[in-house]
PLY file of the C-alpha trace (Angstrom):
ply
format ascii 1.0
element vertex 379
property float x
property float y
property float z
element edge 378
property int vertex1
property int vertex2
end_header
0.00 0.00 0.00
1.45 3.10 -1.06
0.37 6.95 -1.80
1.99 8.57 -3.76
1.78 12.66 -3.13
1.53 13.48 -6.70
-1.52 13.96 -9.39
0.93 12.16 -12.22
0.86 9.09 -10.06
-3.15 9.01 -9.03
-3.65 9.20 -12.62
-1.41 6.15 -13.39
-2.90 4.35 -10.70
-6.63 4.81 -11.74
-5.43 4.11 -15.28
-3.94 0.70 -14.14
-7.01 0.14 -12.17
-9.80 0.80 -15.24
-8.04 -1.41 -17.54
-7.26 -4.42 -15.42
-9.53 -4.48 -12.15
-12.64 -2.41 -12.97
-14.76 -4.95 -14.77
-14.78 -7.17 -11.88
-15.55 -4.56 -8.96
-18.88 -4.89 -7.96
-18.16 -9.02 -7.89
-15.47 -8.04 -5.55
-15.28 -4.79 -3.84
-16.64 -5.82 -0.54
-13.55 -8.63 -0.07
-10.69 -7.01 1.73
-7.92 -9.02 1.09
-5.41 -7.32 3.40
-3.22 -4.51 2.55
-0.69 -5.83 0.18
-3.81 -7.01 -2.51
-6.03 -3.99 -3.13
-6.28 -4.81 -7.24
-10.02 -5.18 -6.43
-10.59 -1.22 -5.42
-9.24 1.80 -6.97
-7.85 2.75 -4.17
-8.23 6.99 -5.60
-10.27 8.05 -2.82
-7.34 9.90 -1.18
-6.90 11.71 -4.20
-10.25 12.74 -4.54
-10.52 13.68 -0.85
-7.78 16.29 -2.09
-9.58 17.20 -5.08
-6.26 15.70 -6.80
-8.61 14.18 -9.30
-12.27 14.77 -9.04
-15.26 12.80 -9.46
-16.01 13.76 -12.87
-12.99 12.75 -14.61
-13.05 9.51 -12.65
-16.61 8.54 -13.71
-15.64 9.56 -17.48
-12.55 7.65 -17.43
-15.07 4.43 -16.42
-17.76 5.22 -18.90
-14.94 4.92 -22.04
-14.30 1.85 -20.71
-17.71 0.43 -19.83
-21.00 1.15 -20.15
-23.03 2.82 -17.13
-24.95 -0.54 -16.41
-21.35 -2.20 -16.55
-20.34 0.89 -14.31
-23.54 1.87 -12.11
-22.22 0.09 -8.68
-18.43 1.79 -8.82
-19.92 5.23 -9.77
-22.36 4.98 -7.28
-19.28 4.20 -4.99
-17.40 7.50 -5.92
-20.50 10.04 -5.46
-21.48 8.91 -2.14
-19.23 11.28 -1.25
-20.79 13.87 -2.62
-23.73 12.63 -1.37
-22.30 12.90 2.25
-20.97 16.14 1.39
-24.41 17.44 0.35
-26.02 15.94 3.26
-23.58 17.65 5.81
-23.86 20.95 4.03
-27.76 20.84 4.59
-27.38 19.92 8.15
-23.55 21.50 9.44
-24.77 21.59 12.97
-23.93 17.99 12.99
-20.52 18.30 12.36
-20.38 21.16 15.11
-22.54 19.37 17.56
-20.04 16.54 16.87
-16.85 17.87 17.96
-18.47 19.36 21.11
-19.59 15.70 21.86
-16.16 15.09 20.75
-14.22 17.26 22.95
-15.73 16.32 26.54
-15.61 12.89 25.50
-11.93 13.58 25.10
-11.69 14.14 28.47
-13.89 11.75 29.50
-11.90 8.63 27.82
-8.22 10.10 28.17
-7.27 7.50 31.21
-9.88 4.58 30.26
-8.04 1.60 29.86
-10.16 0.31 27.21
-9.83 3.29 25.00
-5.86 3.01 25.02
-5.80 -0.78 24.36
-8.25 0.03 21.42
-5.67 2.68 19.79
-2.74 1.03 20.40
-4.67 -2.19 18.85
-3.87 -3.89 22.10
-7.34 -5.51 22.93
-8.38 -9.40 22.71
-9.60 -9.55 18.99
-6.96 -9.80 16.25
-8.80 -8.63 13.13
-9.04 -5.43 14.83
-5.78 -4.93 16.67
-4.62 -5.94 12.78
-6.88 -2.84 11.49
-5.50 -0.44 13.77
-2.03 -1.22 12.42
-2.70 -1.02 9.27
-4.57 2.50 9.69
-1.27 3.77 11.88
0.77 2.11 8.98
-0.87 2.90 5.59
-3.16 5.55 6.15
-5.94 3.57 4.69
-8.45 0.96 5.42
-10.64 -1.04 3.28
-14.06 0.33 3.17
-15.73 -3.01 4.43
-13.06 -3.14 6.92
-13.92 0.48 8.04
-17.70 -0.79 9.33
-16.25 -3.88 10.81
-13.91 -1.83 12.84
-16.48 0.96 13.58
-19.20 -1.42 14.82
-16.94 -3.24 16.52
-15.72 0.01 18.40
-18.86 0.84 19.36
-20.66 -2.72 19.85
-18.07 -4.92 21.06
-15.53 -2.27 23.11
-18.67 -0.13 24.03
-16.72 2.84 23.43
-18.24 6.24 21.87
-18.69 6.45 18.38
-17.14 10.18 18.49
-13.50 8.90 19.62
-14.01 6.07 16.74
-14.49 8.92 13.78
-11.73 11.21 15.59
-9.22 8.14 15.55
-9.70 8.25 11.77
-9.83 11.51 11.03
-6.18 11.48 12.72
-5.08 8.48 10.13
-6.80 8.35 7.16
-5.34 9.40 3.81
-8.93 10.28 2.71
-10.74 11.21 6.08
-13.48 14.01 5.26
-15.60 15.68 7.88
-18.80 14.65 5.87
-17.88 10.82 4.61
-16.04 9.91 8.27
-18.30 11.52 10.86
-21.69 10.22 8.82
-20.60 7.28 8.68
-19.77 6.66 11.63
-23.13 7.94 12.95
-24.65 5.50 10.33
-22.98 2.32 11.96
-23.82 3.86 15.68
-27.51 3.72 14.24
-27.97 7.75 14.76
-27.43 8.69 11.10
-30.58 6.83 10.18
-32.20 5.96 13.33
-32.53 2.89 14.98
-30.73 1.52 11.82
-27.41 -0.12 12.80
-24.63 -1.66 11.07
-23.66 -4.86 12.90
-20.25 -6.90 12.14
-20.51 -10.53 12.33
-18.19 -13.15 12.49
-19.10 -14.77 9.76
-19.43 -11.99 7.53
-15.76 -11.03 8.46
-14.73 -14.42 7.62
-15.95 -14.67 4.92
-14.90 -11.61 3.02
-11.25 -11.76 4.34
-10.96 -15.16 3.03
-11.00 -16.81 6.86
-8.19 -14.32 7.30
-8.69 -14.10 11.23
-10.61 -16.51 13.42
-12.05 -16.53 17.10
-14.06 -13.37 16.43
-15.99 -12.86 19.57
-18.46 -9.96 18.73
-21.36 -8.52 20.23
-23.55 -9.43 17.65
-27.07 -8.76 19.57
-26.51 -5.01 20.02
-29.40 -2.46 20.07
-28.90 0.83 17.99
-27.05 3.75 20.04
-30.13 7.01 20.41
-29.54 10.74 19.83
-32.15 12.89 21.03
-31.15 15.29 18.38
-32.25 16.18 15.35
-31.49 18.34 12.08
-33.97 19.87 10.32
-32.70 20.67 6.76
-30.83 24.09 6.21
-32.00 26.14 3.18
-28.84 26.76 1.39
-27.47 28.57 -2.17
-24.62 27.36 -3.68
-24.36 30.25 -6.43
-21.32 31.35 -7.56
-20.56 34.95 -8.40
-21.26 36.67 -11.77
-17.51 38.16 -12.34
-14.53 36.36 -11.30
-12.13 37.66 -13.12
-9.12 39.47 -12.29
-8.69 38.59 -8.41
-7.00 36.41 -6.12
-8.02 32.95 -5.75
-7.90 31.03 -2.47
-7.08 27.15 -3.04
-8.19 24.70 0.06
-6.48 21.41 0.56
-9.88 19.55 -0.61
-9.42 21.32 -4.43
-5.29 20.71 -5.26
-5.82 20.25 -9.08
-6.86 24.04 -10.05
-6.10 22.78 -13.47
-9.27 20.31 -13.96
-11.91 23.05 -11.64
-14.81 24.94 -13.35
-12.59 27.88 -12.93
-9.54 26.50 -15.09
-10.48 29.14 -17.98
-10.36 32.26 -15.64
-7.73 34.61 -15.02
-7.14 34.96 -11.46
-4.51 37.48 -10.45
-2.34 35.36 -8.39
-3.39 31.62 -6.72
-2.99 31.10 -3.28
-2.39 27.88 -1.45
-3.84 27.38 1.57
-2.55 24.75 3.78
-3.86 24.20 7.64
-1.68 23.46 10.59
-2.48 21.21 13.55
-3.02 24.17 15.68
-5.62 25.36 14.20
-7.62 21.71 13.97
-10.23 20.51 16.51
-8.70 17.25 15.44
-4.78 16.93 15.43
-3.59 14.77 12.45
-1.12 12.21 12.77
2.18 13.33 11.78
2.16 11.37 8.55
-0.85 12.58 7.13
0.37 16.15 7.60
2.81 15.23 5.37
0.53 13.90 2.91
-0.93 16.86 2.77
1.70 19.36 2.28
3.21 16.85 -0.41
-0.17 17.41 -2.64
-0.14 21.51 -1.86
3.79 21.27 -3.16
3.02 18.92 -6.21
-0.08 21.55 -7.07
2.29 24.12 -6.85
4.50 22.64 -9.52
1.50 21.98 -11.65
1.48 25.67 -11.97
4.55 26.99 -11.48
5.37 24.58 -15.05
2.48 26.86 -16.23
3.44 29.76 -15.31
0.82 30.73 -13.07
1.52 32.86 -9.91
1.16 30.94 -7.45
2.13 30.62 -3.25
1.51 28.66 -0.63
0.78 30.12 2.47
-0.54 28.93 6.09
-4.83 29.46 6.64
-3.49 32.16 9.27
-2.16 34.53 6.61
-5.41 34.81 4.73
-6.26 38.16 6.10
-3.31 39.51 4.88
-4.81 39.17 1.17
-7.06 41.74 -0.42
-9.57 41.15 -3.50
-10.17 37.18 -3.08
-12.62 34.29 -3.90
-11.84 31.07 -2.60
-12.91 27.80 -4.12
-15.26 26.83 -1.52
-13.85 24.18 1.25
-17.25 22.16 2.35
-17.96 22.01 5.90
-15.17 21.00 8.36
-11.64 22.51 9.25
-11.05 25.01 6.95
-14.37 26.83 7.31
-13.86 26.64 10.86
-11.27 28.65 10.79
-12.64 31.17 8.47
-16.23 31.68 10.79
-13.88 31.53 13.56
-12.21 34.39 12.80
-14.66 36.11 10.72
-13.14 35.99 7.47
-15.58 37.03 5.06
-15.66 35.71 1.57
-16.68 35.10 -1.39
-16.96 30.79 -2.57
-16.76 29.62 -6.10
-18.77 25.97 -5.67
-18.03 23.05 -7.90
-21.00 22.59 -10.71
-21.58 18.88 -9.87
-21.91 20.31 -6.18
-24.38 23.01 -7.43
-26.17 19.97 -9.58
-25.99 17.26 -6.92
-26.62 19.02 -3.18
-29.71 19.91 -3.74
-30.68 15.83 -4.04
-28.97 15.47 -0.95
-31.97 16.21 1.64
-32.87 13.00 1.85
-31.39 9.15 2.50
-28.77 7.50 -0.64
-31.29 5.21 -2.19
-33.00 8.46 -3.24
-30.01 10.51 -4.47
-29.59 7.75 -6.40
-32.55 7.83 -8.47
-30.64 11.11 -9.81
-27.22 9.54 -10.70
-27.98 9.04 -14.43
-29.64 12.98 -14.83
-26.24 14.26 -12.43
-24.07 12.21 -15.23
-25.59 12.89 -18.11
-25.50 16.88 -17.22
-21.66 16.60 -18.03
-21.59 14.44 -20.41
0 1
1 2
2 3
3 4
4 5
5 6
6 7
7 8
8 9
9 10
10 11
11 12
12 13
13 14
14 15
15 16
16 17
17 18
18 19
19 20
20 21
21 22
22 23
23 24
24 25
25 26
26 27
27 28
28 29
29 30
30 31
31 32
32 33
33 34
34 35
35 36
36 37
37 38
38 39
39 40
40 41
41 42
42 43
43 44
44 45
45 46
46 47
47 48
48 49
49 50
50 51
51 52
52 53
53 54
54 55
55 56
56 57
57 58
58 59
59 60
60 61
61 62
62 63
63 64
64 65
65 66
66 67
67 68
68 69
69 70
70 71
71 72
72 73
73 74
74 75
75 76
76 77
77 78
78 79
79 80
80 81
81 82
82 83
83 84
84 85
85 86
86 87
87 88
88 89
89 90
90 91
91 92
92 93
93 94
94 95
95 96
96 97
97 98
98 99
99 100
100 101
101 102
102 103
103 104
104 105
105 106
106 107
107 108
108 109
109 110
110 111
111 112
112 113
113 114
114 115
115 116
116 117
117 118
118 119
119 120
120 121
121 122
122 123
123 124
124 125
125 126
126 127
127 128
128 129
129 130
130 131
131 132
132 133
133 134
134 135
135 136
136 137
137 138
138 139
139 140
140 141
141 142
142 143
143 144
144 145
145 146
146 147
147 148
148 149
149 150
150 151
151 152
152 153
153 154
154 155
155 156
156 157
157 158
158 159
159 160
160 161
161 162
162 163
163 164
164 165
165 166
166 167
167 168
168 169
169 170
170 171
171 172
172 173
173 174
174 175
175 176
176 177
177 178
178 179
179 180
180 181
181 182
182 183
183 184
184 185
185 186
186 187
187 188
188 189
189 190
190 191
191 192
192 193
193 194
194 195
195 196
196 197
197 198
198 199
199 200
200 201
201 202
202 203
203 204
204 205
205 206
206 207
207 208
208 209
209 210
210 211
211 212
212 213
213 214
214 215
215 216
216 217
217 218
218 219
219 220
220 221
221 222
222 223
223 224
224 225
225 226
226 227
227 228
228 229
229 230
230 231
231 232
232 233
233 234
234 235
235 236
236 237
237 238
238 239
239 240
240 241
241 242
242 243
243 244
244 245
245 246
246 247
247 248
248 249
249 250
250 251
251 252
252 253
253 254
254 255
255 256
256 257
257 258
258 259
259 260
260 261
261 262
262 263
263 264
264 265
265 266
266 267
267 268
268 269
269 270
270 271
271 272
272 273
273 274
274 275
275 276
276 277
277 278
278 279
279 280
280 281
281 282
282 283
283 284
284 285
285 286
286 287
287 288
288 289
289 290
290 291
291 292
292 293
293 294
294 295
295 296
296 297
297 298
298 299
299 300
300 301
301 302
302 303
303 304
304 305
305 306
306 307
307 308
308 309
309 310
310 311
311 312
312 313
313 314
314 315
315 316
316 317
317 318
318 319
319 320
320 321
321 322
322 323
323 324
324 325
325 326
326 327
327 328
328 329
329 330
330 331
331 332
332 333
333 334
334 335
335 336
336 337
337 338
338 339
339 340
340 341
341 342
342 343
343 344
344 345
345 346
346 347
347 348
348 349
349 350
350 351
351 352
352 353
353 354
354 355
355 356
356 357
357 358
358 359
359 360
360 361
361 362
362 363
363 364
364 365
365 366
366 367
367 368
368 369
369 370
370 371
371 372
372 373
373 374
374 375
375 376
376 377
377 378
């Protein structure tokens, strides 16, 4: 398992992936056959976390290929993160509610002896002590492997789900605000209520290829219960009439300026924005702060060699810059910061965002009923 910090190299590995692995992915995509056999997943989802490719030129790259029948279960696969996304953008008072949860909990947990043997993958069930190293190692988990270990968390170890999506947030390669925390929420059996996601020892069995055995699970647990709820937000996503001739703010969740909307426009000078620990809720491991100033440097390149102005400077030195739009950086971190300190601005949105949020008030199976009308608008 390897990442490699650079757009040249997501593109190569997608490539590889379309012509060898993606005709058999829905047959296989739910078998995680341990970290040094991923040819059954694309394995691109840290890149489009990073907005080092985007969803769009994914889903093309697959339809040239295949057709969309062929297709429909991998692209369904790459937009439920916009889904999320949308979801979370319609209802951001659950990612803020969440890291208030988050941050007594903190508190709460920081001497339990349970919590500590679950991090340091030190408790009695291999599978997931296995998982945690992994995550610590490669910065990535298998999606199937990613419920398993977040309903065991929660089931098994009976610890909150809140430390479970903060642990991953600190590891993953492609941890999001929207995709992480909802999901987790949808395995607790919060996100759609009294809906949980149970692991099983035979399902684990059988889709590691009897990988681990002696799985002792809790397998009888009732749904977690929020008292809360989020009515939906009204929200516009419109971007502004004239962008021309000003100062563009790039977020870590956009690094490939050159495949945006916005490629077309002249933009004075291009600023990259990168976001230190210190200024997170949620402290990232050391290794995936490297990961991420790797991408800002390789976007840099990109257009330097094109001879656009560009420089990357830290989330702090924003208000230094006059005359700015910034490409918009969804709910989480970044935004934080900006409502945090009140800096007022101006967000250019994505068009598949514009397109595809606004199918987002409601559960998956009903965004997607609108996949084919979302693809067909680009294509």
């Amino acid at each position: 398992m390897e990442f490699e910090a650079s757009r040249a190299k997501a593109v190569e590995k997608f490539n590889h992936f379309i012509e060898n692995n993606l005709l058999d992915y829905s047959k296989l995509r739910n078998f995680d056959f341990g970290p040094d056999n991923r040819s059954n997943i694309s394995c691109i989802s840290p890149y489009i976390t990073h907005g080092v490719m985007n969803e769009l030129e994914v889903i093309d790259k697959s339809l040239k290929k295949f057709s969309f029948v062929k297709n429909e279960k991998f692209i369904q696969e790459v937009l439920w993160r916009v889904y999320w996304k949308g979801w979370l953008e319609l209802r951001p008072n659950v990612w803020s509610d969440y890291l208030i949860e988050l941050k007594k909990l903190r508190e709460e947990f920081k001497n339990n002896q349970n919590y500590i043997d679950a991090v340091e993958g030190n408790t009695n069930l291999e599978c997931f002590n296995q998982w945690v190293n992994e995550l610590k190692e490669n910065n990535y988990l298998h999606n199937h492997s990613r419920m398993w270990f977040a309903s065991i968390w929660t089931f098994t170890l009976e610890l909150p789900w809140q430390l479970g999506a903060e642990f991953f947030m600190k590891h993953l390669y492609d941890g999001d605000p929207a995709s992480n925390t909802l999901g987790w929420r949808w395995v607790a059996g919060i996100q759609t209520q009294g809906k949980h996601y149970l692991a099983s020892e035979w399902n684990i069995k059988k889709f590691t290829n009897n990988r681990f055995q002696n799985i002792k699970l809790n397998e009888n647990a009732v749904p977690k219960v929020s008292e809360k709820s989020y009515p939906l937000i009204k929200k516009e996503f419109n971007n502004p009439q004239n962008i021309e001739e000003k100062n563009l703010l790039i977020f870590e969740n956009n690094l490939s300026f050159e495949i945006t909307d916005f490629k077309e426009n002249k933009f004075k000078k291009i600023y990259l924005i990168s976001n230190k620990n210190e200024n997170r809720s949620i402290k990232l491991s050391e290794k995936l702060v490297k990961f991420k100033y790797l991408l800002i440097e390789d976007q840099k390149k990109r257009l330097k060699d094109k001879s656009i102005d560009c420089e990357v400077i830290d989330i702090s030195e924003i208000k230094n810059i006059e005359n700015y739009y910034g490409l918009y950086p969804t709910v989480g971190e970044n935004l934080d910061y900006l409502n945090l300190n009140n800096l007022k601005m101006n967000f250019l949105y994505r068009s598949l965002d514009q397109l595809s949020w606004q199918y987002c008030n409601k559960g998956f199976f009903n965004f997607k009923n609108y996949i084919p009308k979302i693809i067909s608008s680009f294509n």
